[in-house]
Every structure is written in C-alpha cells, then in structure tokens.
C-alpha positions as CSV (number, residue, x, y, z in Angstrom):
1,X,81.9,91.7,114.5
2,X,80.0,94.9,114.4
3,X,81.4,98.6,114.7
4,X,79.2,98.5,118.0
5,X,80.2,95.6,119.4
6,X,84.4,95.8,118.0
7,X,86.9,96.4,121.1
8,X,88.1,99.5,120.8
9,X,91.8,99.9,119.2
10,X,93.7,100.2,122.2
11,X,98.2,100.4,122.9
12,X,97.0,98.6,126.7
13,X,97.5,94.8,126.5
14,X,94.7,92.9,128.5
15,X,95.6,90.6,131.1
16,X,95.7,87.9,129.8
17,X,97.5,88.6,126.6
18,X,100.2,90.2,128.9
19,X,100.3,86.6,130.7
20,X,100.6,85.1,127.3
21,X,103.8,87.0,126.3
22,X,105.5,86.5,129.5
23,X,104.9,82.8,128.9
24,X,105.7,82.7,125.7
25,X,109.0,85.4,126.0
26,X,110.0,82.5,129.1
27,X,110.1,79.7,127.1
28,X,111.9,82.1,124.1
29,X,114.4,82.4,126.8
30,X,115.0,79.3,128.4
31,X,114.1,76.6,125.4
32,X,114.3,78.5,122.6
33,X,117.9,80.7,122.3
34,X,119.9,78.3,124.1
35,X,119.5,75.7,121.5
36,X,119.6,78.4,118.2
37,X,122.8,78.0,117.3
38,X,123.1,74.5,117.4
39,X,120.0,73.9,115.2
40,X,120.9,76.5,112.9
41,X,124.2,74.4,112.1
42,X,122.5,71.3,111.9
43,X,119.8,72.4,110.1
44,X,117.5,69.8,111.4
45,X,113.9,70.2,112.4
46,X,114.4,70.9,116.0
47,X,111.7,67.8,117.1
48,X,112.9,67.7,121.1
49,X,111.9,72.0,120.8
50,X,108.8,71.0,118.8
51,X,107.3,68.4,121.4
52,X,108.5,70.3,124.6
53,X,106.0,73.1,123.1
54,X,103.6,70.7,123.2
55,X,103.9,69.6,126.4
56,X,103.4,73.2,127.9
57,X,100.5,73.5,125.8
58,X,102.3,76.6,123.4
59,X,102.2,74.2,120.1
60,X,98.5,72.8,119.4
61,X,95.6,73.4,118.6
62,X,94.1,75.1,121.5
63,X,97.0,77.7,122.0
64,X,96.4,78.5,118.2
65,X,92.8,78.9,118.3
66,X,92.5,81.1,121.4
67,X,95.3,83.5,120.7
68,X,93.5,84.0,116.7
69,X,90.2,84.4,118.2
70,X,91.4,87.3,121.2
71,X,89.3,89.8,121.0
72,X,91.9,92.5,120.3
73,X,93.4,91.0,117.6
74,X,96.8,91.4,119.9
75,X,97.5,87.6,120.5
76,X,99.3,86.1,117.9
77,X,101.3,89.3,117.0
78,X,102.1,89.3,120.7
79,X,103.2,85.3,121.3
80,X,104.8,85.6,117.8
81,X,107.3,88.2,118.4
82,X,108.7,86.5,121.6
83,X,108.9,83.3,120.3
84,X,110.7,84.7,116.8
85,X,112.7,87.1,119.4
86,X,114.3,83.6,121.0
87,X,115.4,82.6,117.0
88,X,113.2,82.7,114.3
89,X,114.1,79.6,113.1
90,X,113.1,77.6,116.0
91,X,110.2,79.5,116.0
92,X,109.2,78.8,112.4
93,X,108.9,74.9,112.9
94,X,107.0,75.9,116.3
95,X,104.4,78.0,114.3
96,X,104.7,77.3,110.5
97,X,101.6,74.7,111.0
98,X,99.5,77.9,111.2
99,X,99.8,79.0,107.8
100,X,98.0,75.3,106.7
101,X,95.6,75.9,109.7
102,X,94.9,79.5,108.2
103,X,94.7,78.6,104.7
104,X,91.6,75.6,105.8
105,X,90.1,78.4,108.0
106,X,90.7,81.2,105.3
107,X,89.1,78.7,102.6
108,X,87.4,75.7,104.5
109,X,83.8,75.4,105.8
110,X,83.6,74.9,109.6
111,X,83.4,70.9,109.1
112,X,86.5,70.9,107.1
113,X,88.1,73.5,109.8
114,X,86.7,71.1,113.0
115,X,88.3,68.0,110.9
116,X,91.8,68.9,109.7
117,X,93.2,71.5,111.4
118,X,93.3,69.5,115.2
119,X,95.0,66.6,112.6
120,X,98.0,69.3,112.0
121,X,98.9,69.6,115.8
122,X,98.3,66.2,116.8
123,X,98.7,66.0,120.6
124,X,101.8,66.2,123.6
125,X,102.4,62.3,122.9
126,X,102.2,62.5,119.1
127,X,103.0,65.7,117.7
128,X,102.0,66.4,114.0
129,X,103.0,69.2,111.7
130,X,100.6,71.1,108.7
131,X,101.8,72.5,105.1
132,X,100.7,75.1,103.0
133,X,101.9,74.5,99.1
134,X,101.6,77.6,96.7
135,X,104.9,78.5,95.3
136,X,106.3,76.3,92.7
137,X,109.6,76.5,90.6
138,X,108.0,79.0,88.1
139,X,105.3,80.2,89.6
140,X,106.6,82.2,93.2
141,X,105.5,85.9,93.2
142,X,103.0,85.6,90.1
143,X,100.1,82.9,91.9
144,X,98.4,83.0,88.5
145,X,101.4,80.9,86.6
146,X,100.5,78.1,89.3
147,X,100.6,74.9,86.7
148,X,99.6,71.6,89.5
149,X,96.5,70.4,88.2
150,X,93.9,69.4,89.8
151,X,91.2,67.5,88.2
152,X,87.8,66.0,89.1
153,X,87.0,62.4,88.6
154,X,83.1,62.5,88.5
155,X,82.6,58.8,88.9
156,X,84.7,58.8,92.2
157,X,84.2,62.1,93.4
158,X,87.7,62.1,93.7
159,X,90.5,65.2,93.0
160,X,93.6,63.9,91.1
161,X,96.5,66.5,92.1
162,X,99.5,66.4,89.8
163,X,102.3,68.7,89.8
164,X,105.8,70.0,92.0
165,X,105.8,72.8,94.7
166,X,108.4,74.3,96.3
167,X,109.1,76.5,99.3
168,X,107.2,74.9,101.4
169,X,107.7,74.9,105.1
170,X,107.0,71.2,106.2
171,X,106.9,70.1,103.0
172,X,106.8,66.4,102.8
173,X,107.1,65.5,106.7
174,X,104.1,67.4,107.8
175,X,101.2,65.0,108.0
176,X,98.6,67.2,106.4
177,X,99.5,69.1,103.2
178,X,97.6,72.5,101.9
179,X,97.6,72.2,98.0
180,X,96.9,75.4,96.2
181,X,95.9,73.9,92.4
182,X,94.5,75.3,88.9
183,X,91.2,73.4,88.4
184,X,90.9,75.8,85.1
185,X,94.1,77.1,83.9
186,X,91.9,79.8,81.5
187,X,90.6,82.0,84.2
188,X,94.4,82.3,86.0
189,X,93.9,82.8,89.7
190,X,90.6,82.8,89.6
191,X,90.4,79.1,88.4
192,X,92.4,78.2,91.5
193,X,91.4,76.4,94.9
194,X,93.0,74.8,97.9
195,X,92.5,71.1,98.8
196,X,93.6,69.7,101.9
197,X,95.8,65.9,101.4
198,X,95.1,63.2,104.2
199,X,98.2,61.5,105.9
200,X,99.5,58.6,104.6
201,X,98.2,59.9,101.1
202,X,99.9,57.9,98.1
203,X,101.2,59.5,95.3
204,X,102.7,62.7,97.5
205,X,106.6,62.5,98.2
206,X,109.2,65.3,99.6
207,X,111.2,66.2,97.0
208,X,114.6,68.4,97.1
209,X,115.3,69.7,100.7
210,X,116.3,72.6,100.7
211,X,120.4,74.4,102.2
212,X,119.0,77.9,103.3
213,X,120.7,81.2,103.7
214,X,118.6,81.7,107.3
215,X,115.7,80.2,109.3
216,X,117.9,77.0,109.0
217,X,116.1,75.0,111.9
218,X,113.0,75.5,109.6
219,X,112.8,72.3,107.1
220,X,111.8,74.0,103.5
221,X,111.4,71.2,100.7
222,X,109.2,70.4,97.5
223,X,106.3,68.4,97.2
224,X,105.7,66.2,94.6
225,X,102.2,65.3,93.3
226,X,102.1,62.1,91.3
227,X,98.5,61.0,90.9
228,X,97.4,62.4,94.1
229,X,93.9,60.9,94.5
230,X,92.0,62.4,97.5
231,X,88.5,62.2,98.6
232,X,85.5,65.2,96.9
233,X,84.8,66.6,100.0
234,X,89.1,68.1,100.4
235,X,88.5,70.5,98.4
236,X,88.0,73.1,101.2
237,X,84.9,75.3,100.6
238,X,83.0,72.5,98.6
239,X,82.4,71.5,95.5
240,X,79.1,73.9,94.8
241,X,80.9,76.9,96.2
242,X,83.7,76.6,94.1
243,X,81.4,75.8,90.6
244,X,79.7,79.0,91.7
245,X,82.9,80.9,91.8
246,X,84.0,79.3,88.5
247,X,80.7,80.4,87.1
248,X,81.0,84.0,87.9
249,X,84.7,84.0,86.6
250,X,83.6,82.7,83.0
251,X,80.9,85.9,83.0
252,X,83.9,87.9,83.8
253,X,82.1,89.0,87.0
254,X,84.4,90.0,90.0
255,X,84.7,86.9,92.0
256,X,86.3,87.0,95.9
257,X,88.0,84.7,97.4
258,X,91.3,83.5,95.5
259,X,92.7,80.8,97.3
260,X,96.3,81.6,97.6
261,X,95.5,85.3,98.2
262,X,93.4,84.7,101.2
263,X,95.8,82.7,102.9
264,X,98.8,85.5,102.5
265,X,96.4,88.2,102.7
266,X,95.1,87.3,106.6
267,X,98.8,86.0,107.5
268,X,100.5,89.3,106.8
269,X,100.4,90.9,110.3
270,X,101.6,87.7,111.6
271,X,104.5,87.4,109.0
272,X,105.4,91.0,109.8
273,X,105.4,90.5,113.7
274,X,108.0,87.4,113.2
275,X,110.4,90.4,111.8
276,X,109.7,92.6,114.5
277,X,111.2,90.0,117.0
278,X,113.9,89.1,114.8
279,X,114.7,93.2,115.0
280,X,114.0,93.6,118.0
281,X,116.7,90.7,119.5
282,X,119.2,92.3,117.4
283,X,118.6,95.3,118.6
284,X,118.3,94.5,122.1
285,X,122.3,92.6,121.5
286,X,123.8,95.6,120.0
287,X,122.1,98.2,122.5
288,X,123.5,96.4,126.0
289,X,126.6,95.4,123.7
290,X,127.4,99.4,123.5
291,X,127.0,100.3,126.5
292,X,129.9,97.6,127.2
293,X,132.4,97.7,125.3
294,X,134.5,100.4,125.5
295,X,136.7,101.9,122.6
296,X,139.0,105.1,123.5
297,X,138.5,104.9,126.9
298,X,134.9,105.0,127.4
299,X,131.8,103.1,125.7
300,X,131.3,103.1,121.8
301,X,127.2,103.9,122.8
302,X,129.0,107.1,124.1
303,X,129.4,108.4,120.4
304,X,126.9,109.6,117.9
305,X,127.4,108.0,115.5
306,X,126.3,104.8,117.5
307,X,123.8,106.2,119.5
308,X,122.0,108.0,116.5
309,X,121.9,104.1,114.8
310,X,120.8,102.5,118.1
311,X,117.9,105.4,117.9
312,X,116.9,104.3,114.7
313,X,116.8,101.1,115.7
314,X,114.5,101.5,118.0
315,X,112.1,103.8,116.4
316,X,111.5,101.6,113.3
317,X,111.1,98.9,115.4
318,X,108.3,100.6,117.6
319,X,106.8,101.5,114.1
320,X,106.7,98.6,112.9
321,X,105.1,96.5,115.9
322,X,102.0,99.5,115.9
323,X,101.6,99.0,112.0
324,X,101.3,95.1,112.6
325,X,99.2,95.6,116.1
326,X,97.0,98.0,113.7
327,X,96.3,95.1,110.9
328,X,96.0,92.5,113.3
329,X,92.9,94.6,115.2
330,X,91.5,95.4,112.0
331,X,91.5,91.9,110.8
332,X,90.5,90.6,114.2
333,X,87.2,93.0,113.9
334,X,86.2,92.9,110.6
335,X,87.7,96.0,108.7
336,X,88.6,95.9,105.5
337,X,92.0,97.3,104.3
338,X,91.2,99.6,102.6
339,X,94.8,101.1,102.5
340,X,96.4,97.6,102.4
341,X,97.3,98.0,106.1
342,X,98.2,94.2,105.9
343,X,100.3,94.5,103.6
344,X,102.4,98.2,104.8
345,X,102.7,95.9,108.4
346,X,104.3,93.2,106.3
347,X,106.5,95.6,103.7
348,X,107.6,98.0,107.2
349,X,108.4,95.6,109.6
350,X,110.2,92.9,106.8
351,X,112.6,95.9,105.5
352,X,113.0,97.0,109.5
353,X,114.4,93.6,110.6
354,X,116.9,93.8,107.4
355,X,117.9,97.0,108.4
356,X,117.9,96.9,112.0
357,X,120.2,93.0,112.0
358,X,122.8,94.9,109.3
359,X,123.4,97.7,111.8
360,X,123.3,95.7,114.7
361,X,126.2,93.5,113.4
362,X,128.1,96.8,112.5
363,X,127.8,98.1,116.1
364,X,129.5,94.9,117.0
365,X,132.4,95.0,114.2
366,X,134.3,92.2,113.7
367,X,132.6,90.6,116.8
368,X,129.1,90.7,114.8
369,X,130.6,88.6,111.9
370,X,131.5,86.0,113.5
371,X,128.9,82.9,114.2
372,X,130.1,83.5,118.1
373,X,127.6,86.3,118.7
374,X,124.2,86.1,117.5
375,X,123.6,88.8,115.6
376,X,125.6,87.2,112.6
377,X,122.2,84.4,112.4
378,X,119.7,87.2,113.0
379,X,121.4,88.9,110.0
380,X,121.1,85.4,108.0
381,X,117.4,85.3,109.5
382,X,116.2,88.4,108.7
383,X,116.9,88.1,105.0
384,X,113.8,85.7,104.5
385,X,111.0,87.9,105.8
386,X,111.4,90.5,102.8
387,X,111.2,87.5,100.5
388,X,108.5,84.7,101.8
389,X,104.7,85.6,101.5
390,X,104.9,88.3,99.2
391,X,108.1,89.6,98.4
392,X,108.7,93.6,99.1
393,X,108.4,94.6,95.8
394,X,105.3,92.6,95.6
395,X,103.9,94.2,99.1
396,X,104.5,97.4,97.3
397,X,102.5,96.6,94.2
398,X,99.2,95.8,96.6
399,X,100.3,99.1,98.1
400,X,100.3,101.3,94.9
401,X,97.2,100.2,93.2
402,X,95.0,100.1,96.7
403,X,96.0,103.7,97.4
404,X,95.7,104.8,93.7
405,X,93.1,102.7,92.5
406,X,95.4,102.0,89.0
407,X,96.2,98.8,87.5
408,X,99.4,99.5,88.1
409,X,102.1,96.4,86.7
C-alpha cells in the first residue's frame, strides 16, 4: 500500500472493528473464562470451546482473513486481546492455527495460500487445526542450528523431511503441519525453507506431549519426521524461487526472506497483544479486588503503596497496547521497521504481562496464591509470552543491532 493511499495512524477504532471486540470480548466472557480453570487442570485441548468458535464464525478462515486484511492494521491486535483477556490458554488453541496460516502466507505463493490455509480451519461441522514447526530440542533461540533435513528427490519431485521438533502448538493433532527444514546445512538460515505436510501424511507422528507451567489448555508436543515424503509443489514459494535464493546465498549476496524469520517477524504484534490481555485481566482482578477488600478499616486501594502499583499497572499496560497498535499499522501498510517496532511491541508488552500478573497476585496476598482466584493462572500464563517466538533476550538482540547498526552477539 502506498504512503498516499495508507490509512492514517489513528487511536479511533472504526466501526466495525469496535463491533469486532465487543463480539469477541462477549464470547471471552461468557465461553471463554467460565471454562479456564477447568481446562487449565485438565490440560486438554478444549475441542467443545474450539467448535463453538466455529459455529459463531470467530474460528475459521474468514474471521482470520478479514480481521489480517483491516485496513488499520487494528483487527487482530484488537480480537486478540479480548479473547487472551478471557484465558490465554483457551485462546491459544482458538488462534494458534494462525501462526501455520501466517507462515504459508508469509512464505507461500497465492495458490499454495488459496489451498492450505482454508484446509487448517476446516468448517463449523469439521473443525481442523494448523502447525507451525521451527524449534527443535537444540535448535530454539538460534534458527540457524535447525538440523531436519529436507531433501529433494528429483525423480519424484518429492521432499523427504526427516528430523524431531518440538514446541509446537498443535503438533501432531493438527491436520496440516508447517515444517521449517535445512535444504543446505552450509549456508545456516539461509539454506532453510518452509514446506507445508498434507493430512493423513505417513511418516509424521506426535511425539512427547508436553506438562506446561501455563497456557495448559494449549496442546504443545513434538513432531516427528520419519521419511516424510510430500508432493514438489509443498515447498511454499516454489522450487525456482527457492534455487534462486540458494543461488544468491552461495555468492554471499544478501538474500531476504528466511523462512522462520518471516513467520516470527510479522506475528510479533500479534504475540505481544496476547500479553496485553493476559495483563490487562489481571489487572482489571486486582484493581476491583482493592477497592473491596478492606484491611484496617477501610479498602487496601486506599493506601499508596497499592494504589501507586495499580498505577503502574495500568500505565505499562496502556504502553504496551499503543506499541503493538503501532507495529500492527505499520505492518498492515507496508512500513518497514526500521527501529524493530515489531519486536519493542513483543519485548514491552511480554515483560508488562510478567510484571503486571506478579503484582496483581501480590495485591491479593494469600488470596492471589491460591488456584481459587485467577490471577494465580494468569501468573502461570504470563510466563510463556517472554519465552515463545523469540525470547526477551532475543527481542533485545534485534533491538540493539537495528538501532546501532552493529553485529552485535
């Protein structure tokens, strides 16, 4: 989109994406946080959550596509946080298919967009789920140490995919898997590319589920790759694009596009808006919990010391949803980050939801540690957002040599 023609940054939601967050905040209200605790101790994919989101239209394909596509930018940040205000859990199996959908859209031509992506929501009678694969057990922060191979068989134009990841949301019962694989280990990231695995493909199994600290209605697993054969044409760009890159790479000529890197790079705002609900239902507890409950005869809001935490609360919480709504406009419209803006929305909002659920619980004392009040899962929830998708540290790397042009290590 051109600078002429690019919506002008605004803090005034449109209509319609006002609509959209009422819906959405509804169903946060009503489906969502009622069932949170029970899913968090069963840590089970909440399926009757899942397909009732289908039914009202809020998980598929169409809900996905329109809110990316509004014209501010605003739409996904917007449904996102109420959904992860309800419990970010829930709301993780709800929206974790978009990172696969992103990552064929990020790297796919429009074919390959048209022809898997609708295949990861399924429909209101027969929901499916998507999978992005990246991390694996040695290779989590540092992409270029990704060892699953892929390899071309010529004579069958056919990719063989071998190797184990891990971390992966839906990994294993999602029906369409997002493989990030090293076609040339020499070149590092640069010799990597993302290939999209069919349903029903043989040779792909879930491996070790994994017992998580937080987001426990969200199913993380490994994915293991034993012969995977799959069709040429999954290798989402194509074949000639890909050589092309590869070819640029062995001159040593700068080469865009790493596959991993553009997935995380335009899901960052998103990422960061899921940790602005999370703060912001803490916050929201702790706030009407102060102005309750009374200690010494009046309520414990009433004194400084809470009120000055309840007012830091909110400001980094405010901070953090216009750093996100800023990345998510400037992505929407075409402007680089030149700053890394997507990644100061991810860093600022991840360490705002850590600190903001720690406090909250200590407003509530002894109340806020037990699994009775919510802000003890929020706490548990929060944890993740500072880790996943580029740790903080990592998020702070970007940072540093963006703004100072160094290699810095």
């Amino acid at each position: 989109m051109s600078e002429a023609t690019a919506p002008a940054f605004s803090l005034e939601l449109s209509e319609d994406v006002r609509d959209v967050r009422d819906w959405a905040h509804g169903f946060a209200a009503d489906v969502i946080r009622p069932a949170a605790a029970e899913w968090d101790e069963r840590e089970e994919t909440p399926w009757p959550i899942i397909e009732e989101a289908a039914k009202i239209g809020l998980y598929s394909l169409d809900f996905f596509a329109n809110q990316w596509l509004e014209p501010t930018g605003l739409g996904i940040p917007v449904a996102f946080e109420e959904l992860y205000w309800g419990d970010p859990g829930i709301a993780l199996s709800i929206t974790g298919t978009g990172l696969a959908a992103v990552a064929v859209a990020s790297n796919g031509t429009q074919d390959q967009l048209f022809e898997w992506v609708p295949q990861m929501f399924g429909s209101p009678d027969d929901v499916k789920l998507g999978a992005f694969c990246s991390s694996e057990p040695n290779a989590g922060s540092d992409v270029s140490a990704i060892k699953t191979r892929a390899v071309y068989d010529q004579a069958k134009d056919e990719w063989v995919l071998n190797g184990v990841k891990t971390w992966a949301t839906n990994g294993g019962i999602a029906n369409v898997h997002v493989i990030v694989a090293s076609v040339e280990p020499e070149l590092g990231s640069r010799g990597q590319a993302s290939f999209v695995v069919p349903p029903n493909t043989p040779g792909l199994s879930q491996g070790q589920k994994f017992q998580k600290h937080g987001i426990r209605a969200s199913h993380t697993a490994e994915v293991v790759l034993d012969d995977v054969r799959i069709p040429g044409s999954c290798l989402l760009g194509g074949k000639e694009k890909f050589d092309e890159r590869l070819a640029r790479a062995r001159e040593g000529k700068r080469s865009k596009g790493q596959a991993a890197m553009k997935t995380f790079e335009a899901s960052r705002p998103s990422v960061g808006v899921m940790a602005v609900g999370c703060a912001r239902a803490a916050y929201e507890y702790a706030r009407d919990y102060a102005k309750q409950r009374e200690q010494f005869g009046r309520p414990i809001g009433d004194n400084q010391g809470v009120a000055f935490l309840l007012a830091d609360m909110a400001t980094r919480i405010d901070a953090a949803r216009l750093l996100v709504w800023r990345a998510a406009w400037m992505a929407r419209n075409g402007k680089d980050f030149t700053n890394a803006e997507g990644s100061m929305s991810k860093l600022y909002a991840s360490e705002t939801a850590t600190f903001v659920t720690q406090n909250a619980l200590r407003i509530l004392g002894g109340n806020g540690y037990t699994r009775e009040y919510p802000v003890e899962r929020w706490h548990r929830d929060a944890t993740i957002f500072t880790i996943f998708e580029g740790a903080s540290e990592i998020q702070k790397l970007i940072i540093g040599r963006t703004i100072t042009g160094l290699p810095i290590r």
